[in-house]
C-alpha positions as CSV (number, residue, x, y, z in Angstrom):
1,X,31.5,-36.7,-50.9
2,X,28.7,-34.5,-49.9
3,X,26.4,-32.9,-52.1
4,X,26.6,-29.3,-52.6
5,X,23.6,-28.1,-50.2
6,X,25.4,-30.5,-47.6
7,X,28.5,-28.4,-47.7
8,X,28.5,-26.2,-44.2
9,X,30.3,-22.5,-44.9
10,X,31.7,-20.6,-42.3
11,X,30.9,-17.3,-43.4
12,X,32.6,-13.8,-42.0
13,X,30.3,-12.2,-39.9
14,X,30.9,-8.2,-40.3
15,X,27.3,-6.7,-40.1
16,X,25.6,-5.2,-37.8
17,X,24.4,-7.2,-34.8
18,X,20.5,-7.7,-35.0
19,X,19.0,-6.5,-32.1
20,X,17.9,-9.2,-29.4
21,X,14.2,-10.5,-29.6
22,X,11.9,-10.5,-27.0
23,X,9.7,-13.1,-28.8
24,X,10.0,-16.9,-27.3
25,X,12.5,-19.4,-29.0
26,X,12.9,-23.0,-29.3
27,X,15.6,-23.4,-26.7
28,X,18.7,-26.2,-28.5
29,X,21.4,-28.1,-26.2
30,X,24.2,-29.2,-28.2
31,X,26.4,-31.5,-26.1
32,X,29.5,-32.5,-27.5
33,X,33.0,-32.5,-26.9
34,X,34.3,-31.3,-30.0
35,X,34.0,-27.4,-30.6
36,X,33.8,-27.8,-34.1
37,X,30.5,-29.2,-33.8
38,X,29.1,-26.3,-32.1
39,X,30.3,-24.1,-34.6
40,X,28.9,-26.1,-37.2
41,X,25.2,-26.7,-35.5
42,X,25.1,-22.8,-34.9
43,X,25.8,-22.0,-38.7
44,X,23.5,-24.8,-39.9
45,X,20.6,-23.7,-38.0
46,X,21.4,-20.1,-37.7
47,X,18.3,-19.3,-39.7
48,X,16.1,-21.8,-38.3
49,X,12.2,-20.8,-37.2
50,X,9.3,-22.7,-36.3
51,X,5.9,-21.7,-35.6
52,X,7.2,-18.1,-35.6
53,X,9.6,-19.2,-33.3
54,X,13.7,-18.9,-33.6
55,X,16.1,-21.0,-31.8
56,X,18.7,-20.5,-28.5
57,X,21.6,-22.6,-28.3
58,X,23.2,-23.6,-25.5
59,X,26.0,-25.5,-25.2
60,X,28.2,-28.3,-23.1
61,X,31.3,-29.8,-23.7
62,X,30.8,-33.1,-21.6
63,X,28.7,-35.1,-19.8
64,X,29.5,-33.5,-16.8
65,X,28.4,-30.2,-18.3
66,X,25.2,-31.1,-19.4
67,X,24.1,-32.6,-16.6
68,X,24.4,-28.8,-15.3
69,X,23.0,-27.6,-18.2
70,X,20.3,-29.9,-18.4
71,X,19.5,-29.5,-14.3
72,X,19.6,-25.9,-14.1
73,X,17.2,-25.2,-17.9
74,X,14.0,-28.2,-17.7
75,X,12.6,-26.5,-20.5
76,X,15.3,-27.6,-22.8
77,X,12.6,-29.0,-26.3
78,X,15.9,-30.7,-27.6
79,X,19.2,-32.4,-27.2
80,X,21.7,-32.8,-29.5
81,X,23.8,-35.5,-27.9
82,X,27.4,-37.0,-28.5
83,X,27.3,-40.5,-27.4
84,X,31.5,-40.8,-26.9
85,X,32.9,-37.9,-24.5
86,X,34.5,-38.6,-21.5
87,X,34.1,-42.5,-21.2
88,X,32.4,-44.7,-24.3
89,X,29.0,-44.3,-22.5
90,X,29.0,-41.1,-21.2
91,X,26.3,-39.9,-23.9
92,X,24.2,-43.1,-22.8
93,X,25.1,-42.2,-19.1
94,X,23.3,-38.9,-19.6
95,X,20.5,-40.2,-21.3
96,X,19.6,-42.2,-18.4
97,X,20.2,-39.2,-16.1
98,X,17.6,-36.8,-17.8
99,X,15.2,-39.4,-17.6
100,X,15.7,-41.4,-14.8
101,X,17.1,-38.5,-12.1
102,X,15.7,-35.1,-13.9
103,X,12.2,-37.1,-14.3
104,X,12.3,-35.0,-17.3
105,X,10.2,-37.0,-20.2
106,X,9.7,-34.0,-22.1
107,X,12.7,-33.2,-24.2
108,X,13.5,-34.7,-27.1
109,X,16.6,-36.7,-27.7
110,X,19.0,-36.7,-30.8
111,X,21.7,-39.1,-30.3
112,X,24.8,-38.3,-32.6
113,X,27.9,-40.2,-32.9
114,X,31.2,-40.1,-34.5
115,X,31.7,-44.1,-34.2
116,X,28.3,-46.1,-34.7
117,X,29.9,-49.5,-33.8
118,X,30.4,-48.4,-30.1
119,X,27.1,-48.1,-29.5
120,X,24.6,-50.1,-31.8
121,X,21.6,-48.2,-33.6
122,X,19.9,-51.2,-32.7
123,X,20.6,-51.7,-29.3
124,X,20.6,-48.1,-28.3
125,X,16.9,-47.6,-29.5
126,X,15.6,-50.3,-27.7
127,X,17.1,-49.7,-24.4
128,X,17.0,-45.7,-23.9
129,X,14.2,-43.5,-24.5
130,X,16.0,-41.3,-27.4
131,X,14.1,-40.5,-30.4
132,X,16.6,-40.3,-33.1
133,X,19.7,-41.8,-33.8
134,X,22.2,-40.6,-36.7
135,X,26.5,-40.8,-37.5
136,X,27.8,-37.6,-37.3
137,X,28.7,-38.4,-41.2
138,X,25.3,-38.5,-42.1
139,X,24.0,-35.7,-40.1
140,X,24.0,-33.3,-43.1
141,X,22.1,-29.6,-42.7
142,X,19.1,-30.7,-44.3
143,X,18.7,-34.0,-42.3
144,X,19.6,-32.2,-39.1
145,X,16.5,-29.5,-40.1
146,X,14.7,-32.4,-40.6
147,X,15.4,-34.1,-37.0
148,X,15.4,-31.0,-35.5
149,X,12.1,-29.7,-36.7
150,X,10.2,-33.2,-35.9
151,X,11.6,-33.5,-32.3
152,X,10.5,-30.2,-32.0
153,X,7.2,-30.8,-33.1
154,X,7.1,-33.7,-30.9
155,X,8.0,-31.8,-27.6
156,X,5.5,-29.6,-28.4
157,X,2.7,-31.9,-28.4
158,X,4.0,-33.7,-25.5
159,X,4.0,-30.3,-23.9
160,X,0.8,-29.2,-24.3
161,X,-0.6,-32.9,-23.4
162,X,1.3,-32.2,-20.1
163,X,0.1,-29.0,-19.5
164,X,-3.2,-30.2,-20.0
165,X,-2.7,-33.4,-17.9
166,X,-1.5,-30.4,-15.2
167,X,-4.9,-28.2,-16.2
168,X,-6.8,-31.1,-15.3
169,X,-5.6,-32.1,-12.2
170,X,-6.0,-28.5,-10.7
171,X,-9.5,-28.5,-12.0
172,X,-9.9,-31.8,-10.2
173,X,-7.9,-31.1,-7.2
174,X,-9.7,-27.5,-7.2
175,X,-13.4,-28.6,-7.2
176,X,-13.0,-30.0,-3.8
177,X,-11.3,-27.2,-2.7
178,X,-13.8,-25.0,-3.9
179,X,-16.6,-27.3,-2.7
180,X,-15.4,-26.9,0.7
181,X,-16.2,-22.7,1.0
182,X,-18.9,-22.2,2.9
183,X,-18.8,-18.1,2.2
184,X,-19.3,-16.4,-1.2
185,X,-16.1,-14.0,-1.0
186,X,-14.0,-17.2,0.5
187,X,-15.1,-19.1,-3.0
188,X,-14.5,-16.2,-5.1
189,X,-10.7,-15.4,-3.4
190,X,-10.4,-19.6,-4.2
191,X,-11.8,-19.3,-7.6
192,X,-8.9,-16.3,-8.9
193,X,-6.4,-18.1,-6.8
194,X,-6.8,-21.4,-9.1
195,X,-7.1,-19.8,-12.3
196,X,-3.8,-18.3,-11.7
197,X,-2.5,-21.3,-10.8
198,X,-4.5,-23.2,-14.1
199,X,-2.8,-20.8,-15.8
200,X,0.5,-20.7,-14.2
201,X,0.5,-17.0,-14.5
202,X,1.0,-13.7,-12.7
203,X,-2.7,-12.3,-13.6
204,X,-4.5,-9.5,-12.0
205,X,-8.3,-10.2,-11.7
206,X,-11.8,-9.6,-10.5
207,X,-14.9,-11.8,-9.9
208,X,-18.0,-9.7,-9.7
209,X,-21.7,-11.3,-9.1
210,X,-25.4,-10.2,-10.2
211,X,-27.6,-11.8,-7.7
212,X,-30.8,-10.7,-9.5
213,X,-30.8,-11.8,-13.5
214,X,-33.9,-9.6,-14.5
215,X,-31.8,-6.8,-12.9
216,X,-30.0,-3.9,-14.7
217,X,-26.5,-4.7,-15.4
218,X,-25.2,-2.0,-13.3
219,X,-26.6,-4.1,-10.1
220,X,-23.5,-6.1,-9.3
221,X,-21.2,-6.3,-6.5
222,X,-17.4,-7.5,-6.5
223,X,-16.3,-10.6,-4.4
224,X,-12.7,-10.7,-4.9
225,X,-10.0,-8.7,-6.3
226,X,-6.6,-10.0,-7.1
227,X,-3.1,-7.5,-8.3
228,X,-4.0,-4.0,-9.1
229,X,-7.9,-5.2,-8.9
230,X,-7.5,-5.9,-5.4
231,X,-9.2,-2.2,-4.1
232,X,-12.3,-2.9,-5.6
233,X,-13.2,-5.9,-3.0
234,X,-16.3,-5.2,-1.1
235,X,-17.7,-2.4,-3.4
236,X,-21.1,-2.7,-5.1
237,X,-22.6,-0.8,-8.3
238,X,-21.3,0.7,-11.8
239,X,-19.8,3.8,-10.2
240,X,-17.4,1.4,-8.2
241,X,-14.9,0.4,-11.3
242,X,-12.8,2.5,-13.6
243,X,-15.0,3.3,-17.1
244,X,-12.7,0.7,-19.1
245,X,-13.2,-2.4,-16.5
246,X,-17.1,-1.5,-16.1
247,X,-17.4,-1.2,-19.5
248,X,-16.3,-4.9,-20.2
249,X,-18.3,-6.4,-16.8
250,X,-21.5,-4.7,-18.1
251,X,-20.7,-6.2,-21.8
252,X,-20.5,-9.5,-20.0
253,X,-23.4,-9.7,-18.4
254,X,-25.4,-8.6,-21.8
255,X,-23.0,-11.0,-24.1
256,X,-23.3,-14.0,-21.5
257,X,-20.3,-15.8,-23.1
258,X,-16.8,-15.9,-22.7
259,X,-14.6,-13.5,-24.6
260,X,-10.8,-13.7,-24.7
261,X,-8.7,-11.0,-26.0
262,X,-4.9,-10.3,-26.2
263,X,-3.9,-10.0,-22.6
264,X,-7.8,-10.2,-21.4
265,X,-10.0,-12.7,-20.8
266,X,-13.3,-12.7,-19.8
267,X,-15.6,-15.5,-18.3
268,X,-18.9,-15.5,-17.7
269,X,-21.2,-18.3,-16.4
270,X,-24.6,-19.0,-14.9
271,X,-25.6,-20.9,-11.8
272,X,-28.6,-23.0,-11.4
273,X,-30.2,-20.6,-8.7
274,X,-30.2,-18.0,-11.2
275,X,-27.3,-15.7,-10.4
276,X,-24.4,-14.7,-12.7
277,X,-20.8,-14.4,-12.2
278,X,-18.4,-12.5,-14.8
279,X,-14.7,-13.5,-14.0
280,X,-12.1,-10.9,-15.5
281,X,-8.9,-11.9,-16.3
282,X,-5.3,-9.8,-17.0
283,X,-2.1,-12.1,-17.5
284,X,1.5,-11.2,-19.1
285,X,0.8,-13.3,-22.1
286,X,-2.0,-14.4,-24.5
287,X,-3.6,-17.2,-23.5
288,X,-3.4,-19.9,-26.1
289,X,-5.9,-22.4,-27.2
290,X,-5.2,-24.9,-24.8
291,X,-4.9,-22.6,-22.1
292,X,-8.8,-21.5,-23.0
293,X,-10.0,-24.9,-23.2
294,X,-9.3,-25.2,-19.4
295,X,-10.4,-21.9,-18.4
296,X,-13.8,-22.9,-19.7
297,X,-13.8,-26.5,-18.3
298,X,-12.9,-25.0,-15.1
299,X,-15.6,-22.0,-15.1
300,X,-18.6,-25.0,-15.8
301,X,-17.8,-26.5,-12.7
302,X,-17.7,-23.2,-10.6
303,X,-21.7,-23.0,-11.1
304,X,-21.9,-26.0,-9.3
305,X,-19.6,-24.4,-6.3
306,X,-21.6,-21.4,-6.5
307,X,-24.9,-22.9,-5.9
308,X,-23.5,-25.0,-3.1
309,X,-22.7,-22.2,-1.7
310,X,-25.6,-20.6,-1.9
311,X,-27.6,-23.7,-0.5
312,X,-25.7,-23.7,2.4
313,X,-25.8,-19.8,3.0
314,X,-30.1,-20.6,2.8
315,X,-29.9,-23.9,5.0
316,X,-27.8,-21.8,7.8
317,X,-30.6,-18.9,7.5
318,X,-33.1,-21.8,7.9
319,X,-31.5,-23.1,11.2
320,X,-31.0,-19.9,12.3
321,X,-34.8,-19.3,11.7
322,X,-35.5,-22.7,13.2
323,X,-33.6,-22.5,16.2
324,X,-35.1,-18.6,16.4
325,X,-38.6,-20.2,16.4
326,X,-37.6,-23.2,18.8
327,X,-36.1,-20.4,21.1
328,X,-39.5,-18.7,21.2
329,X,-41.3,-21.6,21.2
330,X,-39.5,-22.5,24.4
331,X,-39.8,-19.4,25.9
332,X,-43.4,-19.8,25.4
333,X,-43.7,-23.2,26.8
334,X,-41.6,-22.2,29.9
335,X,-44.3,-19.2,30.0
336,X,-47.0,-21.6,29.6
337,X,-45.8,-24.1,32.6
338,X,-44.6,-21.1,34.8
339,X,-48.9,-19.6,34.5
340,X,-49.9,-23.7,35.2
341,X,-47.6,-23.6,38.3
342,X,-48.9,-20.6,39.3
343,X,-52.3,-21.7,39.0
344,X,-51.6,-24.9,40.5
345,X,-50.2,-23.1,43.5
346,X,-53.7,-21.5,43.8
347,X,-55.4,-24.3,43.3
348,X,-53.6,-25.7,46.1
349,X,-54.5,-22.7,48.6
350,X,-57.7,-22.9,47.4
351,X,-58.0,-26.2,47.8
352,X,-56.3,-25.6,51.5
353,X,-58.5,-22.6,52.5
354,X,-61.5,-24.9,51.4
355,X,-60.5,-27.6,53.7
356,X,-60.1,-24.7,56.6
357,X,-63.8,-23.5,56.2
358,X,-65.1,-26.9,56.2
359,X,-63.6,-27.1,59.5
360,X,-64.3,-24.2,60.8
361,X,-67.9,-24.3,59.6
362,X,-67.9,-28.2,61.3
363,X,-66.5,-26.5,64.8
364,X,-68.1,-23.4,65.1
365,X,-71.4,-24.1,63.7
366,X,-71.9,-27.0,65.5
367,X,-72.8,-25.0,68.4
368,X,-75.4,-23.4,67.7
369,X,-77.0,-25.7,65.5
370,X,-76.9,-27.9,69.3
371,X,-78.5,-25.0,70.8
372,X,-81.4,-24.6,68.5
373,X,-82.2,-28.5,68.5
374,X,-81.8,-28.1,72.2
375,X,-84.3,-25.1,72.7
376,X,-86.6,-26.9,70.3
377,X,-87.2,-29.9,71.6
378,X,-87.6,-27.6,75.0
379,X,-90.0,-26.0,73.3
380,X,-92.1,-28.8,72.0
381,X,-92.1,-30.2,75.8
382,X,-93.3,-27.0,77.1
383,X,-95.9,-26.7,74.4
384,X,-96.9,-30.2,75.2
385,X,-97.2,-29.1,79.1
386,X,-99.5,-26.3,78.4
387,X,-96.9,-23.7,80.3
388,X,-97.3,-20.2,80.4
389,X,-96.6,-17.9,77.2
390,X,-93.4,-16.4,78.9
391,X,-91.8,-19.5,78.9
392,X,-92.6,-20.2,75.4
393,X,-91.3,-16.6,74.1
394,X,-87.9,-17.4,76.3
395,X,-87.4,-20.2,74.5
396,X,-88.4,-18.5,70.9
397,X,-85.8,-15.5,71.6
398,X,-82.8,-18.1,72.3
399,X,-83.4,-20.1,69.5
400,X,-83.7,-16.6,67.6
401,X,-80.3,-15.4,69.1
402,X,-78.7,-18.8,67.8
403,X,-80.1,-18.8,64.7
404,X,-78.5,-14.7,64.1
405,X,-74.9,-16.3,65.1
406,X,-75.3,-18.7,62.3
407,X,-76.5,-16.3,60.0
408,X,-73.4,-13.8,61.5
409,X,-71.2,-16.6,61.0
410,X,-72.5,-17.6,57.2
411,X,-71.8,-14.1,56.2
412,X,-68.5,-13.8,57.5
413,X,-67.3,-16.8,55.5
414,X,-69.0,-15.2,52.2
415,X,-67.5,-12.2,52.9
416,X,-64.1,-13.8,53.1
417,X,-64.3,-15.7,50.4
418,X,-65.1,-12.8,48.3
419,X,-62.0,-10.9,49.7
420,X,-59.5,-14.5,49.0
421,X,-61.3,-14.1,45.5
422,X,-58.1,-13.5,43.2
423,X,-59.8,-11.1,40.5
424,X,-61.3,-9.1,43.7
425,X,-61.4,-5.0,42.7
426,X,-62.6,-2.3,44.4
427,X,-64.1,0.8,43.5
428,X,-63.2,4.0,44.8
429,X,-65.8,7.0,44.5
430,X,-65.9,10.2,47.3
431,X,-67.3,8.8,50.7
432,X,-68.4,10.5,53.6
433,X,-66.2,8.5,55.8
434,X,-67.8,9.8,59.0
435,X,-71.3,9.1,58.2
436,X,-70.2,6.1,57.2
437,X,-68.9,5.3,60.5
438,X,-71.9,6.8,62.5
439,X,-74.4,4.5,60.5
440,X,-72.3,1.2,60.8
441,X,-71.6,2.2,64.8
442,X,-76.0,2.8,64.5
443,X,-75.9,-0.4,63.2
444,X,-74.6,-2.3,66.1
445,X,-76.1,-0.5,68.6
446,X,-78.5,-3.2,69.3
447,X,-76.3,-5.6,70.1
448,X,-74.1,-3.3,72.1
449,X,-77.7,-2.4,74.2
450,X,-78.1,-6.4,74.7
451,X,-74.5,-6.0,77.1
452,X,-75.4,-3.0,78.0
453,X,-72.6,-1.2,76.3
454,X,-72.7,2.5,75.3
455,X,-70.6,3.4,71.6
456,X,-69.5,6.7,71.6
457,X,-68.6,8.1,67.8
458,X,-66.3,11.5,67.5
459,X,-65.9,12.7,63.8
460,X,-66.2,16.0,61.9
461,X,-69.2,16.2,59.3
462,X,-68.9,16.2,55.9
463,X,-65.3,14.3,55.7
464,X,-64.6,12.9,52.8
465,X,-62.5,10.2,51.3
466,X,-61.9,8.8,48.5
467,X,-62.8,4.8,48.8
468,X,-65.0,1.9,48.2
469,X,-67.6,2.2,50.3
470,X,-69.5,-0.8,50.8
471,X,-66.0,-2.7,51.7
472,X,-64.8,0.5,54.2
473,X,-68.4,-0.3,55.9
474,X,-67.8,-3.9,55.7
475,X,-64.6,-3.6,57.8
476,X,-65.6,-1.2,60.0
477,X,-68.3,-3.2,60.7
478,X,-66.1,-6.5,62.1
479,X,-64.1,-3.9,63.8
480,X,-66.8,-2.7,66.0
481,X,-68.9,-6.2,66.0
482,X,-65.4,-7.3,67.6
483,X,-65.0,-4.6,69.9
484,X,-68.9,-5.6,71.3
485,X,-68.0,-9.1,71.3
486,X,-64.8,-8.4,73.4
487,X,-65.8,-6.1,75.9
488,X,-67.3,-6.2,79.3
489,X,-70.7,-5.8,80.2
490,X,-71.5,-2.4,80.8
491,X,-68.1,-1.9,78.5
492,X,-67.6,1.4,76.9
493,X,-66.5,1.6,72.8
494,X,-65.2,4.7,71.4
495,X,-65.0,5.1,67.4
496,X,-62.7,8.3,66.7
497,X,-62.2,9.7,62.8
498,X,-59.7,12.3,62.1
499,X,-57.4,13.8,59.7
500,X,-53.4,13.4,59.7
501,X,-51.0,14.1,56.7
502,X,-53.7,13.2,53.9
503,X,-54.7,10.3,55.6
504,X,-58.0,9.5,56.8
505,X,-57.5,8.0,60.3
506,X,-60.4,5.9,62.5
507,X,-60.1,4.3,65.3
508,X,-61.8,2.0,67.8
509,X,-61.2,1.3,71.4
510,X,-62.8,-1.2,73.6
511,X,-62.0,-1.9,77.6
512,X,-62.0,-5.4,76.6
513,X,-59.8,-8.2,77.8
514,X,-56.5,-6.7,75.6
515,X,-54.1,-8.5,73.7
516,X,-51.3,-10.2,74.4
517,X,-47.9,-10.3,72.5
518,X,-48.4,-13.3,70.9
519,X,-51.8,-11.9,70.0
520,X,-50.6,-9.2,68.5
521,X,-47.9,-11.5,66.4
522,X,-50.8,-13.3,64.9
523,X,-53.6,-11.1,64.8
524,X,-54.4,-10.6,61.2
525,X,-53.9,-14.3,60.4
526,X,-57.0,-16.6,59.0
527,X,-58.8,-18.3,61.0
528,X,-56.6,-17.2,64.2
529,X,-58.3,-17.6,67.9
530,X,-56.7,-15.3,70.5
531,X,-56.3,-15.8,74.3
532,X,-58.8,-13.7,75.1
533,X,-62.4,-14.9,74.8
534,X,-66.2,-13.5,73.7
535,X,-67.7,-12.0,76.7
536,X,-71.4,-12.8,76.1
537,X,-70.7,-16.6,74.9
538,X,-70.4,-14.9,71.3
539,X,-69.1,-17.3,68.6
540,X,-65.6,-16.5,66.6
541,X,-64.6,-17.9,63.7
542,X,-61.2,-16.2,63.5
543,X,-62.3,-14.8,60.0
544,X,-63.2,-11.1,60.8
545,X,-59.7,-9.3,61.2
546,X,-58.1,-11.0,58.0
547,X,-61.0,-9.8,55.7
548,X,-60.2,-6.0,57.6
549,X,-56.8,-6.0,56.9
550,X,-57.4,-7.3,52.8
551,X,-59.9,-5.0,52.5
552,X,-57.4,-1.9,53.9
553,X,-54.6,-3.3,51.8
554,X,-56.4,-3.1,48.8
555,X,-57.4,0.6,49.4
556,X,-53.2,1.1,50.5
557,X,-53.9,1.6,53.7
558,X,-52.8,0.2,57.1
559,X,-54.3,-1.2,59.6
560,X,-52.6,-1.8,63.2
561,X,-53.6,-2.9,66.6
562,X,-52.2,-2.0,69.8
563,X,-53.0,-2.8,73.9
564,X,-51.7,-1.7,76.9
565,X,-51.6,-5.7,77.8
566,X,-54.0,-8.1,79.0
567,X,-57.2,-6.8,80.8
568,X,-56.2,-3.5,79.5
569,X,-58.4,-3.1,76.6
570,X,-57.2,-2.8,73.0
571,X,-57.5,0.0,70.1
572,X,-57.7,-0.9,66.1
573,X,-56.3,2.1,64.2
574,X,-57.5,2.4,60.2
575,X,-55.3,4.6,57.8
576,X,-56.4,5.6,54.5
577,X,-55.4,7.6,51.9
578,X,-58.0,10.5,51.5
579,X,-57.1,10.9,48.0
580,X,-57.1,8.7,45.2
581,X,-53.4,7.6,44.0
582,X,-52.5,6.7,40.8
């Protein structure tokens, strides 16, 4: 027979029903296919606690039940299990079930039976994972507290080694999710996103950053919001966050630890650049000790994240920087070669209008170099023959008249290569443009009297222009040295200045030979000959019309030729601007 304290009362329940508790309990599965049983587990352990913790029962009343039971409630911390229900095994049967099926290694397993012999103590232990075994007869309340109380025990330890096991391998599988950000507010949306998940909570939070330590705590910005923190995203500065919540961010940053509270928790770390992070936390429930311990473990390996972040936020600035400079650097280069193709360009005209005044100078100098040896040795024979002074002085005079082409012919080559010159400038100052004209026209006179020519000049006194005048004279001057050198003996040349629209017009006719169409095509071209031909055995080098028009080009003026036709005569009409333009 039992002793007393074995002895289970059913006792008449007529009080008041306590009122349900909100705090968690132990949930109990008693399955077992005789209702006494239940009643009987229900009185033993009606005043059961653990831990602070009371107990829910839940019941099945066969195998097939508690496989329902057991399926729809895997947090179940113990069984109380009848081995003989439906079939002999059917207790076994479910046994294998949780663990094999439900994968559930967790709960703990009392096995109780009402005939031992069916199913061997010895036997049974060694071929199911159970962790107690006891006869229903021996089963009293004390030994049922006892078996009850260590396979609770026992589920919780194997709990909190599987949450851990779970903490761990989010840490794990997290750091190479958080590695993988390349952004700051990316990371910090990943890094509330896996605490919740460490925690395997419904939490509200915020992760706010200090970039600058030696900073006041008020200079912060927040990354990421989560719940009813979310509006703050993207704000910067105290005045940002509600009193309560800046309060603890700002207490963070001065206590640089982590602090947890009831349904709080703050964590704060460091990052090897220098900058600080305070994470704040708000879940349901208190975090327990367990729960803490990862929450730390994860927050040291978010400095590492951070940084990485960081380093690759300063490496894309660098490229960026680098490719900037490479960019420029280019642009410079292309600069560069663009200025050494333009040069060579010049180089090559240069090189080509060289190659044209050697010519030139080998053609048309050649010439009169023949008729000065040729009049010299002349005059060395009629030295030699004692002739008269007359022929002597002939002789003199034509080697003088060659020797004044050459020199003509030198100067017109300088004065080209002046105008081809590429930093040529000219400087413009008031001219009396008609003097000008009546001293260059005074000029040539000479050589006009030699072909008994006459120039007439027709221009009002005192007109003046705006120009340089040493270059105006210079192409004036080929203008009427042309004009002489193309006209008829006894020829007339008329030089004509006048005024039109603001423009300072001249002009020179001649009652030359005229020009012909393809004359006029090519007129202003180096080094062009025209059809028409010197009329006193004068030299051309095809130079003097080219320097005329640079020299009117530069000043913005125009110069243009026209001519009845050939035998006709021809007129060269100079327009300048009387004023200086900007």
């Amino acid at each position: 027979m039992a002793e007393q304290d074995d002895v289970l009362y059913l006792i008449e329940d007529t009080g008041t029903a306590p009122e349900a508790s909100t705090a968690r309990k132990w949930k109990i599965a008693v399955i077992d296919d005789d209702p006494a049983v239940h009643e009987g587990t229900r009185f033993a352990l009606s005043d059961y606690e653990l831990r602070g913790q009371t107990l829910e029962i839940l019941s099945a009343y066969s195998a097939a039940e508690g496989r329902t039971l057991m399926r729809n409630h895997p947090d179940i911390a113990a069984v109380l299990l009848d081995v003989i229900m439906e079939t002999d095994a059917a207790g076994l049967d479910l046994v294998d079930y949780i663990r094999n099926e439900l994968h559930n290694e967790t709960v703990r397993i009392i096995l109780r039976t009402g005939q031992p012999g069916q199913a061997p103590e010895r036997r049974v232990i060694v071929q199911y994972d159970i962790n107690d075994y006891k006869a229903k007869t021996e089963l009293t309340a004390d030994k049922l507290f006892t078996s009850l109380t260590a396979a609770l025990r026992s589920y919780q330890q194997l709990e909190r080694m599987v949450q851990t096991r779970r903490g761990l391998e989010i840490i794990i599988d997290a750091a190479s999710t958080l590695y993988d950000f390349k952004s700051m507010q990316r990371l910090a949306e990943g890094v509330l996103t896996q605490l919740a998940s460490l925690l395997n909570v419904d939490c509200a939070g915020i992760l706010v950053l200090r970039d600058d330590v030696g900073s006041s705590g008020t200079d912060y910005s927040v990354l990421a919001g989560s719940g009813c923190y979310s509006r703050f995203i993207g704000t910067a500065g105290s005045k940002s966050l509600d009193p309560e919540l800046r309060q603890m961010v700002e207490a963070a940053f001065q206590r640089r630890k982590n602090e947890f509270l009831d349904h709080r928790s703050v964590l704060y770390l460091r990052t090897g650049s220098g900058r600080e992070v305070v994470v704040l936390l708000q879940a349901e429930r208190q975090l327990s000790d367990m729960d803490r311990a990862l929450v730390e473990l994860f927050g040291s390996r978010l400095s590492i994240a951070f940084d990485n972040v960081i380093l690759y936020q300063q490496l894309q600035q660098a490229n960026s920087q680098l490719e900037d400079r490479v960019a420029q650097r280019t642009r410079a280069l292309m600069q560069a070669n663009r200025r050494l193709s333009s040069q060579w360009l010049r180089l090559q005209r240069a090189n080509g209008f060289k190659n044209e005044i050697l010519g030139t100078v080998a053609h048309d100098l050649k010439n009169p170099l023949g008729v000065i040896l040729g009049r010299t040795e002349m005059l060395t024979e009629l030295i030699i023959a004692g002739t008269s002074k007359e022929s002597v002085t002939a002789q003199v005079e034509h080697i003088r008249d060659a020797t004044k082409r050459l020199t003509s012919m030198v100067d017109n080559l300088i004065s080209d290569a002046m105008a081809d010159a590429f930093d040529i400038s000219i400087r413009r100052e008031a001219t009396d443009i008609a003097g000008l004209v009546t001293e260059v026209a005074d000029a040539n006179q000479p050589l006009a009297t030699n072909k008994q020519q006459t120039i007439t000049v027709s221009a009002p006194a005192n007109f003046v222009t705006m120009c340089d005048a040493d270059r105006i004279r210079e192409a004036i001057d080929n203008l009427i040295s042309n004009a002489i050198k193309y006209s008829p003996i006894g020829g007339k040349i008329t030089v004509l200045v006048s005024h039109h629209n603001n423009n300072t017009v001249i002009r020179v006719a001649d009652e030359g030979a005229g020009l012909s169409p393809e004359d006029l095509g090519r007129l202003f071209g180096r080094f062009q000959r025209l059809s028409a031909k010197p009329t006193g055995g004068e030299s051309s080098t095809g130079l003097g019309l080219s320097i005329v028009k640079r020299i009117i080009d530069m000043h913005g003026g125009q110069v243009t030729a026209d001519s009845a036709g050939p035998g006709q005569g021809s007129t060269f009409t100079v327009m300048l601007p009387a004023l200086e333009t900007s």
